[in-house]
C-alpha positions as CSV (number, residue, x, y, z in Angstrom):
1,X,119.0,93.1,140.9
2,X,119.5,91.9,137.1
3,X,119.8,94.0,134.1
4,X,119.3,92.6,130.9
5,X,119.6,94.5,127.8
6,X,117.9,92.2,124.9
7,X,118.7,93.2,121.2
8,X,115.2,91.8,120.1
9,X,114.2,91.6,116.4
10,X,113.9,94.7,114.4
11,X,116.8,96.4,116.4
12,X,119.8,98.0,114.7
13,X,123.6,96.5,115.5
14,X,123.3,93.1,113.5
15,X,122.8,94.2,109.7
16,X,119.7,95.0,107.1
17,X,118.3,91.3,108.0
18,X,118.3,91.6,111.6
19,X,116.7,94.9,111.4
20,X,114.0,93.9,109.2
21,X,113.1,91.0,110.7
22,X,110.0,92.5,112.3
23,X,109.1,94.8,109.2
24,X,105.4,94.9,108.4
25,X,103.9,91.9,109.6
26,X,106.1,90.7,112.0
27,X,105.8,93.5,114.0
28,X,105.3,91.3,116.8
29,X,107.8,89.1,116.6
30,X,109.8,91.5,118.6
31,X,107.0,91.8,121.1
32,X,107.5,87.7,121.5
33,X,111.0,88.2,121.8
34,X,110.3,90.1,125.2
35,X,107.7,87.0,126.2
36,X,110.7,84.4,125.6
37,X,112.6,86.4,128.0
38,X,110.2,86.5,130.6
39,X,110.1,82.3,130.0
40,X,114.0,82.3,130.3
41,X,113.4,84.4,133.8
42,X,110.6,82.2,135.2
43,X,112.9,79.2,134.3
44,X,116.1,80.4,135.7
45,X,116.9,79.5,139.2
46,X,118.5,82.4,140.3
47,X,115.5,85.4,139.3
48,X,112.2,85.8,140.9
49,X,109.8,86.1,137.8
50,X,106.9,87.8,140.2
51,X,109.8,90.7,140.3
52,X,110.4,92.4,137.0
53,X,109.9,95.8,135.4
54,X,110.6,96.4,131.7
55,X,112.3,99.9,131.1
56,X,112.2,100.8,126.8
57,X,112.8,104.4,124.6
58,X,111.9,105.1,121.3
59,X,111.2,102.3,119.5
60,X,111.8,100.5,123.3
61,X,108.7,102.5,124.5
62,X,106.3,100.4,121.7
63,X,108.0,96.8,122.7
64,X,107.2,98.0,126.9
65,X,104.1,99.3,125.6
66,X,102.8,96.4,123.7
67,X,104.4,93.8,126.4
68,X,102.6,95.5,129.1
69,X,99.4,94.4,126.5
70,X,100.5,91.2,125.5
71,X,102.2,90.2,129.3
72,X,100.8,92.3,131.9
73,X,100.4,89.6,134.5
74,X,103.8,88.7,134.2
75,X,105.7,92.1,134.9
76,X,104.8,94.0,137.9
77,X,106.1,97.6,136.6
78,X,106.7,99.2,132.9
79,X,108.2,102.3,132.2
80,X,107.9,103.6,128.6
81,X,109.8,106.7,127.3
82,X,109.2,108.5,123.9
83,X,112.7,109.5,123.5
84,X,116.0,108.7,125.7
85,X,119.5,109.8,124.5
86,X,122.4,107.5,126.1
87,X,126.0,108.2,125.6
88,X,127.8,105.1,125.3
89,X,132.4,104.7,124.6
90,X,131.4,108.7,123.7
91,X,128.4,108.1,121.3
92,X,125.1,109.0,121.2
93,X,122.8,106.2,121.2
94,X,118.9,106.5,121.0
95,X,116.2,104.0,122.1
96,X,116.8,100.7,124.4
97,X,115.1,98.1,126.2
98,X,116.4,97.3,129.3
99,X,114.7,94.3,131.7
100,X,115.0,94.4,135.1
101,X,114.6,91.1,137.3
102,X,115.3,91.0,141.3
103,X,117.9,88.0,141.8
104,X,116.7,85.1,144.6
């Protein structure tokens, strides 16, 4: 199994730009960063496409919520949260999208 974590558009960690970048309007422009990494899956050689489940929290929950809308034939399981608190090197982080692929 593959876990990939993506830092899609209007997440925090890269600055005021990067976490505006789907303010408003381009609200879903994150929801098409989830579809370019369901492209990179189908298109990779070692991850079966027809086996993936995206995991999200917070603002992780909308992006699984509105994939599920935009991408539903492509993902065979979603599993949104409302709220999730991580500790992670002894901090508390909230939210997350985490994509989960089954390697060939």
């Amino acid at each position: 199994m593959a876990v990939i974590a993506p830092n899609v558009r209007g997440s925090t960690g890269y600055g005021k730009t990067f976490a505006s970048l789907d303010d408003g309007k381009l609200r879903e422009d994150s929801v098409k960063d989830i579809g370019a990494l369901l492209d990179w899956i189908a298109g990779s050689n070692f991850l079966d496409a027809s086996r993936v489940a995206i995991l999200g929290s917070s603002y992780g929950g909308y992006i699984v919520l509105a994939g599920m809308i935009r991408f539903g034939s492509r993902v065979d399981c979603i599993l949104p949260a409302t709220a999730d608190l991580k500790v992670r090197r002894g901090q508390a982080v909230r939210g997350g999208i985490t994509v989960l692929a089954v390697i060939t």
